[in-house]
N, C-alpha and C positions, 0 to 999 in steps of 0.2 A: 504494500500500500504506500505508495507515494506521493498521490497530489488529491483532490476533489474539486468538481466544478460546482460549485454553488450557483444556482440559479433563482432572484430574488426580487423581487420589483420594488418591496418597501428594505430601503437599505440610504444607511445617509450619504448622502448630497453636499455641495455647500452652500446650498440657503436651505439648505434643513438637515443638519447636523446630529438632532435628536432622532432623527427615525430611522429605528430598527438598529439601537444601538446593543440590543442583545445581540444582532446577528452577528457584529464585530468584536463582540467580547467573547462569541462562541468562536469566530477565525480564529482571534489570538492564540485561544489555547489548545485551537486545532494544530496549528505556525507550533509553539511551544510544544505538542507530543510528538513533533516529526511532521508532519502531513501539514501539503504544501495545496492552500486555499488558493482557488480562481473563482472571478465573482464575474456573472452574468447579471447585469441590473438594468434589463427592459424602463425605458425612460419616455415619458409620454413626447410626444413631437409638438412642441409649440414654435410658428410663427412668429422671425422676431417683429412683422408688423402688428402681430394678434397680441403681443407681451404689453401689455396697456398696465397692469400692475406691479408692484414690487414680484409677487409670489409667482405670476406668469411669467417673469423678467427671469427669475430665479431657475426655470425648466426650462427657459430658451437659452440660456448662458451655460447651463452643464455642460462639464468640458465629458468627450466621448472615452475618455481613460482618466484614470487617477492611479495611484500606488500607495494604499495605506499599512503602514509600517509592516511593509513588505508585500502586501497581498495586490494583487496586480485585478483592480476591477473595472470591467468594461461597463459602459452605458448607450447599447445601441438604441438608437432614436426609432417611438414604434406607435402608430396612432392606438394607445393604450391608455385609457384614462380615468382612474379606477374611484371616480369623486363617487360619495355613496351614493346619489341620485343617479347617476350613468350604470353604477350598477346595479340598484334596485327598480328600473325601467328597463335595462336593456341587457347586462352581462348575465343576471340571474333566468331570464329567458332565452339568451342565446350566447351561451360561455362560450361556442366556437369563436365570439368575436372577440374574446377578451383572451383567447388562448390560443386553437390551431393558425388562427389568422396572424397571428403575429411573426412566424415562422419565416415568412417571408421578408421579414425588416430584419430578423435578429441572425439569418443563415448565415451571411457574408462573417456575420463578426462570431459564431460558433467553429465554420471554417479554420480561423484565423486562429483560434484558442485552440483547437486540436490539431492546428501544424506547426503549433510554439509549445505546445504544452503535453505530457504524459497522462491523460487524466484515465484516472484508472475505475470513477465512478462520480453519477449527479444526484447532486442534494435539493430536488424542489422542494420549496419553502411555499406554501399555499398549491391549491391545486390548478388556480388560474395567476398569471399566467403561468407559472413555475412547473406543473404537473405535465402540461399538455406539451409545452417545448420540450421538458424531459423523457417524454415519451418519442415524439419524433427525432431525437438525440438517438433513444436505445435502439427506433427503428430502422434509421440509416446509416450509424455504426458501431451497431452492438455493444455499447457502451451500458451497464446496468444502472439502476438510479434507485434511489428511495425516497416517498412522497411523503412530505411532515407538513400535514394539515393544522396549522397553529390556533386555529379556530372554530369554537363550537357553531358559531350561526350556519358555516362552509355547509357543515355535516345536514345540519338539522334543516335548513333551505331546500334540502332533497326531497322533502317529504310534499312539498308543494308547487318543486318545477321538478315536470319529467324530462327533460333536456338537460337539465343539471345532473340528475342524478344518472343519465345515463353516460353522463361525461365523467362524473366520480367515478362510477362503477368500471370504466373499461379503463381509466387511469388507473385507478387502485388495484387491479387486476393486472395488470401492463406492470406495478411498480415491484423489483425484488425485495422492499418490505417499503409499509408503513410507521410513522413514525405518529404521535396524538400526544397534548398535552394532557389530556382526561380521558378517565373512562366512559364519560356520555359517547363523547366523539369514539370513542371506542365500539363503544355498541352501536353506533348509529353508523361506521362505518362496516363494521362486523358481519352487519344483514346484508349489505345487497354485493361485498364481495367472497371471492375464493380465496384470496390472498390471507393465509394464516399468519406471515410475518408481521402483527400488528405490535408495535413498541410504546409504552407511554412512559415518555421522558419529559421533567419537568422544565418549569422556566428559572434563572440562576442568577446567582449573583457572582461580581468579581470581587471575591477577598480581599484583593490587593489594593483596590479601589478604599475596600473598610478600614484597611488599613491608613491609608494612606490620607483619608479626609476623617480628622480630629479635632475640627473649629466647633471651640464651646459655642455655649447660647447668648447671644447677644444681651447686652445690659436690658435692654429694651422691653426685653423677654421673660426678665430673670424671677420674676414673680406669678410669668403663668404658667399654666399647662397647655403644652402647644401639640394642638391635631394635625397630623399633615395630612395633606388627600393630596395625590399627583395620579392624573391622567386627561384622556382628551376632555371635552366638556362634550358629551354628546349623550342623551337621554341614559344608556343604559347603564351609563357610569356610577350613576345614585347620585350626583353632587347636587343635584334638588332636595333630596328627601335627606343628607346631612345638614344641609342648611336648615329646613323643617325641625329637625331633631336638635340640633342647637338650639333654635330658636325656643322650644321647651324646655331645655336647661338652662336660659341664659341668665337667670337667676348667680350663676355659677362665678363669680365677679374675675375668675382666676383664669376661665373655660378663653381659648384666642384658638381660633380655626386658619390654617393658611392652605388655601390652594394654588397646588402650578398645573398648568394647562391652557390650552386653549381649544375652541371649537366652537359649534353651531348652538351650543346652549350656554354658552360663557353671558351672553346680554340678558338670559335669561335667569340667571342665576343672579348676576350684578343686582337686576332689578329687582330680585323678590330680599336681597339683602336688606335694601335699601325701603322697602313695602314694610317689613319685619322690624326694623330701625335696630338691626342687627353692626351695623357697619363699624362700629366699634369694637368688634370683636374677629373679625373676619375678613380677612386681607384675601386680595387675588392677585398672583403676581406672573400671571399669561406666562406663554412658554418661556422657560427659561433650559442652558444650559447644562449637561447631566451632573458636571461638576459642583454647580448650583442647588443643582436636588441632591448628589447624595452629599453633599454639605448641612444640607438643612437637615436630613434623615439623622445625621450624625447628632443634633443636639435637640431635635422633638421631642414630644412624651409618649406618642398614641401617633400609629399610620391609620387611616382610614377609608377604606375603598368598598363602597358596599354596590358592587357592580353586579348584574343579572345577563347571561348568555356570556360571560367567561372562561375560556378553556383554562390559565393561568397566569396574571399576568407576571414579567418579571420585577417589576416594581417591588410584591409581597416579598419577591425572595433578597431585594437589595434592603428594605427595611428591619426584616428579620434580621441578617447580618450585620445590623449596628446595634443588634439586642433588643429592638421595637418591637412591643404586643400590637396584634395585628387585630382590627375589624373587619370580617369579610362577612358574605351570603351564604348558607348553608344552598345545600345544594348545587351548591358553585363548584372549579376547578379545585378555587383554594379549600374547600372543604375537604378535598380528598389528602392533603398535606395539612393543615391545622387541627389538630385537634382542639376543640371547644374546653375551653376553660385551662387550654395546658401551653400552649403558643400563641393562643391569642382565643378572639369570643367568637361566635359564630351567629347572626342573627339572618329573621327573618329578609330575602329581598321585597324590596322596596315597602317595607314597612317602617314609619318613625315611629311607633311608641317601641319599636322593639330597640330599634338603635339608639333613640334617648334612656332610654332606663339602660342597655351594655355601655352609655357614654359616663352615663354617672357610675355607675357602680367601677371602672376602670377610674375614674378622675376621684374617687374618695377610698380606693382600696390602695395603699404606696405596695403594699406587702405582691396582693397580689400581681400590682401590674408587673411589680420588678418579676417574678418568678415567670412570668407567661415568655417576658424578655430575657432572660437567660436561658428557658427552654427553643425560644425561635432563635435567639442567636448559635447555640447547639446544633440545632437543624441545619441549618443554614451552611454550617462548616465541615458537616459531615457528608449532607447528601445537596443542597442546594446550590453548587457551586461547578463553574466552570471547567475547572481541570475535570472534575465528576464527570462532566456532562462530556466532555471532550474523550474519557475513556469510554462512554457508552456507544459515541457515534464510530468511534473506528472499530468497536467490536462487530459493532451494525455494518459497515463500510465491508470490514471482510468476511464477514458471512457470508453478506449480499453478493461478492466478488465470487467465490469461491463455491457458494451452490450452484450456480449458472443454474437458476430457475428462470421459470418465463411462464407468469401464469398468464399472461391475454396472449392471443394469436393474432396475425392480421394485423389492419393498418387501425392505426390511431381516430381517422376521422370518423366524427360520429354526425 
């Protein structure tokens, strides 16, 4: 085993630095065991006369190659454009267009990678566009690949587009293993393929990162109990119903909530602060950089993410490793790593009396919170971590090499 081509469409940029900074923490210490990352990063094609805004400015200007500390990643330019409106009108009824279609923009520069490069097996990261190029990879040069569906909604969308699911299915069938952050996506992938190599590997944190950001808590601070919530702003994240849930302890003179993110329910969040006359307790500080967050992680009380259709994010497992008692959704990814009451509490989603009553009982118990925080920091160092996750995938990598299985037959197009 000597190199892997990673094939990925959310991967950082540089006007977006933060996305998919898991995936570069998982190269690093793929780079560190030996095994030598290529990055495939399908980039949408914007016109520099259509780049009318910063963020549109920011996809027309992506340079076609970068080298990050050492991993050599491409960015072929592909009309791929994965806003969630474009996908919940058009890619979830017709994934050909969000995946075999693409084949045609990204060939020239797959070429190009497998006449510079040894790649002895492909990592799709999502099943569009990642799955479907990987599949036309293994069928034009016998190259094996493994498909890691990083998301519950992917799985569970099957159940109400047949064009999806029949594009899961002949992918997931086509791939020498799957890889799933939960067992939903496990089961939900489980029924409609053949493919038994199903793996559930978690989301991780980097140690070194823990190590290495130890800035106390600001003066500022020094008298409360500080919540963090870090993720997008978009409905299913719960940042409404924690705000809700404050808003019923705020009794609590000590209680200061700060969120980082941004997204399509950030104004709406703003406003119901300000509706609530919360705003005194309750900072929003829109995206910021990762060193920023796990800076702040390092001197919080309480991580807070009560998010619903999550496979796992990696946020819990960077918070856990700063010793942080974690808030999540029972029945969630992270329920199947948290134990309730022992690394952190586990409440109803999108319920606030259930998250204000786990908000106080954590903000008036020191004893307990400490103990839930030394139990997730334990976690976190033993199983939640990179180098961990880096020995799983190359065990995955040569299995996959070395059974030369082939469970679909035939061409990819569906």
């Amino acid at each position: 085993m000597r190199s892997v081509l990673w094939i990925i469409h959310f991967f950082p940029r540089p006007h977006k630095t933060t996305d998919g900074v898991w995936a570069i923490e998982t190269l690093r210490s793929l780079k560190e065991a030996g095994i030598q990352p290529i990055v495939l990063a399908p980039t949408p094609w914007i016109p520099k006369w259509f780049a009318l805004t910063p963020e549109l400015k920011g996809w027309a200007q992506n340079p076609s190659y970068a080298n990050i500390d050492g991993i050599p990643v491409f960015y072929p330019r592909c009309p791929h454009y994965p806003h969630r409106i474009i996908r919940q009108k058009v890619y979830l009824h017709y994934p050909y267009l969000e995946g075999g279609f693409l084949w045609h923009w990204c060939k020239q520069t797959v070429n190009h990678i497998l006449t510079k490069y040894q790649i002895d097996i492909v990592h799709a990261n999502f099943l569009n566009p990642a799955g479907w190029l990987s599949a036309m990879i293994k069928e034009k040069f016998g190259i094996p690949f493994v498909l890691h569906e990083r998301s519950v909604g992917g799985a569970i969308w099957t159940r109400n587009h047949p064009f999806l699911k029949r594009a899961y299915k002949k992918i997931a069938n086509q791939a020498d293993a799957v890889i799933v952050l939960n067992s939903t996506s496990s089961d939900v992938i489980g029924q409609f393929t053949q493919n038994k190599n199903i793996f559930t590997l978690r989301a991780c944190a980097n140690l070194k990162n823990t190590v290495a950001c130890k800035q106390k808590k600001p003066k500022k601070y020094s008298n409360k109990k500080i919540i963090l919530s870090v993720g997008s702003f978009i409905e299913r994240k719960g940042q409404i119903f924690l705000i809700k849930a404050i808003n019923e302890i705020k009794n609590d003179n000590k209680l200061h909530c700060i969120f980082i993110g941004s997204g399509v329910c950030l104004k709406q969040a703003q406003l119901l602060v300000k509706e609530l006359k919360i705003d005194h307790m309750v900072e929003f500080w829109g995206q910021c950089a990762h060193e920023i967050v796990l800076n702040t992680m390092a001197w919080c009380d309480i991580f807070v993410l009560p998010s619903w259709d999550e496979a796992f994010g990696t946020v819990y497992s960077e918070a856990m490793s700063f010793g942080k008692p974690i808030i999540g959704c029972r029945g969630e990814g992270i329920s199947e790593v948290v134990e309730d009451h022992k690394q952190g509490i586990l409440v109803e989603p999108q319920n606030v009396e259930s998250l204000s009553i786990t908000l106080s009982e954590i903000l008036s118990n020191e004893n307990l919170s400490e103990k839930m925080g030394i139990a997730a920091k334990k976690m976190a160092e033993t199983e939640l971590n990179y180098q961990h996750l880096a020995k799983q995938l190359i065990q995955i990598y040569r299995d996959s090499c070395s059974a030369k299985q082939n469970f679909g037959s035939g061409k990819v197009r569906i």
